[in-house]
N, C-alpha and C positions, 0 to 999 in steps of 0.2 A: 434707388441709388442715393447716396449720401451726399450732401451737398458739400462746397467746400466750405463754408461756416461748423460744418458740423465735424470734416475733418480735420480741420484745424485744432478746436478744441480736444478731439478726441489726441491728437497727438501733443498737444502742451499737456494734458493729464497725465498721458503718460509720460511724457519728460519727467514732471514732478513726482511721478509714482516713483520711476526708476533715480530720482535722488534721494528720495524718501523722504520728503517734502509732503507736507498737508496740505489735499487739494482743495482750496477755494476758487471763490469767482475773481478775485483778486486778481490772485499769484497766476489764474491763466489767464487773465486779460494780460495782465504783465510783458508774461511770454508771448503772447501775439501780439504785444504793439511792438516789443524788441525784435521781434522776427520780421513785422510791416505788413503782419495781414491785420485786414480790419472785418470784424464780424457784427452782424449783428447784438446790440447789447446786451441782449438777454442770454446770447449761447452760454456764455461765462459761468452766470450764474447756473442755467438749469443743468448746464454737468456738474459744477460743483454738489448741487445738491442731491442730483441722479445717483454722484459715487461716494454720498455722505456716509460714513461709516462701513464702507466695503474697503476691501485687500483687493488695490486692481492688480498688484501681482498674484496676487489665489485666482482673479478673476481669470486673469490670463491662463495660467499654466492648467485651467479645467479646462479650457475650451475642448470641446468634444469628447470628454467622459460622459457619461449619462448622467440623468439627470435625475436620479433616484441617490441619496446619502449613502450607500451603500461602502464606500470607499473610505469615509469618514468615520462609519459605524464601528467600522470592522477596526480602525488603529486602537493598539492598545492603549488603555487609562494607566493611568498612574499609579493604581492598586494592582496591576498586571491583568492579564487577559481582557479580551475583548468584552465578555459577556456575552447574551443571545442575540446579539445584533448581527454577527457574522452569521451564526447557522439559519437566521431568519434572511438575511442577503441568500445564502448557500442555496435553499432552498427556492427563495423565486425566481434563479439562475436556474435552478434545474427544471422549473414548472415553464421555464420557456423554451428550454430546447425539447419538448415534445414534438413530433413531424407531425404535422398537417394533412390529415387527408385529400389528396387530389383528385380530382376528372380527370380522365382519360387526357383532355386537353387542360394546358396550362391558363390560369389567368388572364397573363399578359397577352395569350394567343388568343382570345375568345373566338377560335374558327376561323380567323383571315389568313388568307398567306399572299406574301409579296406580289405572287403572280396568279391569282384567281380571278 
């Protein structure tokens, strides 16, 4: 669980992400003295540096895509079409939904039941 040093910072980054503001240790100590929490003095810095050249709004609006480029690959370039990035994505989408051979019994069941 996150301490609240740690949600602190995590929420001045994003203050400053959503002004479009360049996050240093700085400008989030800033905001957390304006605000009147006090942290630790190192938080500041090590998100600064944690989200040093990352898009925390790209960061956000992936959360819970996969985690394979696949998404990325696939938008067209500039010279128009994708290229072989889509039909190689295409293709390990389809090498996964193969079905699985089963036992007779499932996994999750390995033989118990509620009332045995």
């Amino acid at each position: 669980m996150a301490s609240g040093d740690e949600l602190a910072c995590t929420y001045a980054a994003l203050i400053l992400s959503d002004d479009n503001v360049s996050i240093t240790g700085d400008k989030i100590a800033t905001i957390l003295k304006a605000a009147g929490v006090s942290v630790e003095p190192y938080w500041p810095g090590l998100f600064a540096r944690a989200l040093d050249g990352i898009n925390v709004k790209d960061l956000i609006t992936n959360i819970g895509s996969s985690a394979g480029s696949a998404p990325a690959a696939s938008a067209p370039t500039a010279t128009g079409g994708g290229g072989a990035a889509p039909a190689a994505a295409a293709k390990e989408e389809k090498k996964e939904e193969k079905p699985k051979k089963e036992d007779s019994e499932s996994e999750d069941d390995m033989g118990f039941g509620l009332f045995d």
